[in-house]
TORZALUM-71388 format. One record per atom (N, C-alpha, C, O): atom name; x, y, z; residue in one letter. Coordinates in nm, 3 decimals. Layout:
// TORZALUM-71388
> CA  X  Y  Z  A
...
// end
This chain:
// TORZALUM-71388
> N  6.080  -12.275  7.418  X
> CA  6.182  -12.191  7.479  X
> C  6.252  -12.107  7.372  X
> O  6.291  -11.994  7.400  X
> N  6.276  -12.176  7.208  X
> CA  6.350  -12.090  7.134  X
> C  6.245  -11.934  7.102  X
> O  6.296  -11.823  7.082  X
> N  6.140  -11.952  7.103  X
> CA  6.092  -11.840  6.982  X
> C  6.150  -11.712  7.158  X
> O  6.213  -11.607  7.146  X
> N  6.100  -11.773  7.291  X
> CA  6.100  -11.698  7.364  X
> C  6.274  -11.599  7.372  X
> O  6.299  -11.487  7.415  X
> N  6.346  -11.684  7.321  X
> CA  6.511  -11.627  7.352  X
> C  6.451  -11.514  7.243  X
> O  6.407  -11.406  7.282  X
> N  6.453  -11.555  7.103  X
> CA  6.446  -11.492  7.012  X
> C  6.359  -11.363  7.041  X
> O  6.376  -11.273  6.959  X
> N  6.289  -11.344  7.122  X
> CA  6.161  -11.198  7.150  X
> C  6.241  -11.125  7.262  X
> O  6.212  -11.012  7.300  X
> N  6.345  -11.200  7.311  X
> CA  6.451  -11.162  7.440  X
> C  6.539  -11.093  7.364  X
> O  6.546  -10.983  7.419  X
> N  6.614  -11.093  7.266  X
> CA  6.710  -11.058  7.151  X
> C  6.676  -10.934  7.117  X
> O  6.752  -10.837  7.119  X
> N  6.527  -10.933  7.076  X
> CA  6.502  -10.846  6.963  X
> C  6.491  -10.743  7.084  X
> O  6.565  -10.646  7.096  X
> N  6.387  -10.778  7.171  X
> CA  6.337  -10.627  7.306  X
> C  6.496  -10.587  7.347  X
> O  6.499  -10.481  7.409  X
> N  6.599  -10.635  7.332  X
> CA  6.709  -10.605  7.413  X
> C  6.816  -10.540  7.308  X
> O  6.904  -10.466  7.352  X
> N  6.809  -10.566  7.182  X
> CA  6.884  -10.531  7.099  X
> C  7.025  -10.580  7.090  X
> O  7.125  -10.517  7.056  X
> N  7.014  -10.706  7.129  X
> CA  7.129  -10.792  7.122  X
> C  7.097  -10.922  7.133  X
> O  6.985  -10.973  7.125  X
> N  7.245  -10.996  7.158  X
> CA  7.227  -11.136  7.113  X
> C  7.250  -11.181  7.224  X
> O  7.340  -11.146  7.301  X
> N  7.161  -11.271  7.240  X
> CA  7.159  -11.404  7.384  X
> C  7.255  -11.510  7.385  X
> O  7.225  -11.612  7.323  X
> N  7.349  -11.507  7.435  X
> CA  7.438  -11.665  7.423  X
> C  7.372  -11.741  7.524  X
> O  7.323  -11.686  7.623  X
> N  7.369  -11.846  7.506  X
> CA  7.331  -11.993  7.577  X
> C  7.425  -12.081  7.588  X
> O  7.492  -12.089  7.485  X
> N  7.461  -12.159  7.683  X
> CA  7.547  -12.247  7.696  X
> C  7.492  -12.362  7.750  X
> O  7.373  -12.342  7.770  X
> N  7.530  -12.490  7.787  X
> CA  7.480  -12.569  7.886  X
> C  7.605  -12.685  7.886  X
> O  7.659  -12.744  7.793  X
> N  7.627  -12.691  8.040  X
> CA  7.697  -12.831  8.048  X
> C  7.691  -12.914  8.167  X
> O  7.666  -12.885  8.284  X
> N  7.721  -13.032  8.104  X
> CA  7.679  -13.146  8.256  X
> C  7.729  -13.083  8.436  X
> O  7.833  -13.086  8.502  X
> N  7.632  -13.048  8.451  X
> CA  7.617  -13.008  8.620  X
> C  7.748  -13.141  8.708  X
> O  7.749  -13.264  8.715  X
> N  7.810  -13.068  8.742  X
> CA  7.973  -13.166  8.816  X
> C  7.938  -13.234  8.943  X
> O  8.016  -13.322  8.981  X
> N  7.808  -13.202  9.034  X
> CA  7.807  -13.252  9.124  X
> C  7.642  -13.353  9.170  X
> O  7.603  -13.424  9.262  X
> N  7.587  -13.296  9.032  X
> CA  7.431  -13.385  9.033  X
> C  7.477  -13.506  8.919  X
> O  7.576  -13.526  8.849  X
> N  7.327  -13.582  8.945  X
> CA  7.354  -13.709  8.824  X
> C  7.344  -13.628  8.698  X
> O  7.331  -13.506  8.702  X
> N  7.352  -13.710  8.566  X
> CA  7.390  -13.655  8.448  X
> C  7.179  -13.636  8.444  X
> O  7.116  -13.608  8.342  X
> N  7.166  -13.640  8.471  X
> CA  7.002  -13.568  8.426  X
> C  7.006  -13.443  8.441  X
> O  6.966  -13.401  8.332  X
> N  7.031  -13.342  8.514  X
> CA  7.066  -13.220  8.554  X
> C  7.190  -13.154  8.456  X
> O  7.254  -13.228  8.381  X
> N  7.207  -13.064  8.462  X
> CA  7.290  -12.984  8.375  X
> C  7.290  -12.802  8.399  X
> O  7.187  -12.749  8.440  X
> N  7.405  -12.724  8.373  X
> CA  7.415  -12.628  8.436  X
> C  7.393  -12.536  8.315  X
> O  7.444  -12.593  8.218  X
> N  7.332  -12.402  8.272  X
> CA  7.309  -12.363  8.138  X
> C  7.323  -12.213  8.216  X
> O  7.262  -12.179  8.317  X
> N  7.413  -12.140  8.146  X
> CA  7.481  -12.038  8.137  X
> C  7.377  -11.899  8.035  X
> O  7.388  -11.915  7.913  X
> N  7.329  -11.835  8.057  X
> CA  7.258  -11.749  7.981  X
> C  7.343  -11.614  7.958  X
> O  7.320  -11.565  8.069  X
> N  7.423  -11.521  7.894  X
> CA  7.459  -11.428  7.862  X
> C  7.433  -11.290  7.724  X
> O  7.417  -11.305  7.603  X
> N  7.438  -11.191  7.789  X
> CA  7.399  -11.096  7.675  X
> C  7.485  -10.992  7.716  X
> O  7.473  -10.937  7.825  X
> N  7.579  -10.959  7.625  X
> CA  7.699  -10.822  7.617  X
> C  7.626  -10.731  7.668  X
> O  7.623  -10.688  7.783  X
> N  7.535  -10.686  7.529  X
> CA  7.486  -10.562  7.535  X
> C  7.433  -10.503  7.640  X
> O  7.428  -10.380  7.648  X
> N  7.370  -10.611  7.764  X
> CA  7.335  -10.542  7.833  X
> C  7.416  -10.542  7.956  X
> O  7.399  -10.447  8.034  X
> N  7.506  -10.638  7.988  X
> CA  7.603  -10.665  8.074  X
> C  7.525  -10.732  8.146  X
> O  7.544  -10.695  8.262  X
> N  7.417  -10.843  8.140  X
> CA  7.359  -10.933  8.155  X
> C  7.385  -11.141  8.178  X
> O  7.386  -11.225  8.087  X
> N  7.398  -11.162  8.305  X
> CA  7.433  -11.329  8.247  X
> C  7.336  -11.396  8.374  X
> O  7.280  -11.350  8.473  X
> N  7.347  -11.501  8.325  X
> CA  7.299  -11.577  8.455  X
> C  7.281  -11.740  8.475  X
> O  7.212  -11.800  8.392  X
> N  7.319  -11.784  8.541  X
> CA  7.374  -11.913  8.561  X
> C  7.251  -12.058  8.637  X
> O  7.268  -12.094  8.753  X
> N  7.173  -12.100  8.575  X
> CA  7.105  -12.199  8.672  X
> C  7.118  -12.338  8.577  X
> O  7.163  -12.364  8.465  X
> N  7.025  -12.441  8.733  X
> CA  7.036  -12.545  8.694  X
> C  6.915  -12.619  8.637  X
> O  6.813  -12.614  8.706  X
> N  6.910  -12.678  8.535  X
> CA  6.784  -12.725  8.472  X
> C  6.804  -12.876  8.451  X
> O  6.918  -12.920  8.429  X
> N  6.696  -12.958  8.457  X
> CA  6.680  -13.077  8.439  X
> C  6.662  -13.064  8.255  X
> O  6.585  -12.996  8.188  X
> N  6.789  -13.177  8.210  X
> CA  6.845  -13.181  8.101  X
> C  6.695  -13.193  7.961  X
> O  6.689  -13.144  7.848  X
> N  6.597  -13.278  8.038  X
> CA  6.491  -13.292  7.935  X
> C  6.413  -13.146  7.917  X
> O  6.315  -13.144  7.844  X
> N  6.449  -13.049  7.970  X
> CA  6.384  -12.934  7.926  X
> C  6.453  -12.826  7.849  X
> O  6.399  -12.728  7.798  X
> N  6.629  -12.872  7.851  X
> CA  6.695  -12.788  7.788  X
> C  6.779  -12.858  7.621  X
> O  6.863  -12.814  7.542  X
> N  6.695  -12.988  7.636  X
> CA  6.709  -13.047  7.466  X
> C  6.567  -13.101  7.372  X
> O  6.467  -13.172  7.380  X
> N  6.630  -13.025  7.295  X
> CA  6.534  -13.092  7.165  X
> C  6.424  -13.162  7.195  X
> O  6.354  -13.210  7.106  X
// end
């Protein structure tokens, strides 16, 4: 998933923020991850099962 943000950055000419935090209404396996980019006035909000958004 990283090299892919990183090829997202460069085609866009800005920087990707990422966030992620424990999803409030699923079990703690789930988690809510926040995607944002200024430059383009770009964000977007989904939910991912936690083993795909760590290490």
């Amino acid at each position: 998933m990283g090299n892919r943000l990183v090829e997202l950055e460069s085609l866009a000419k800005g920087r990707l923020r990422v966030n992620w935090l424990r999803h409030p209404e699923t079990s703690d396996a789930y988690c809510l991850v926040l995607f944002f980019m200024e430059s383009l006035g770009w964000d977007n909000l989904a939910v991912y099962h936690r083993s795909l958004v760590q290490g």
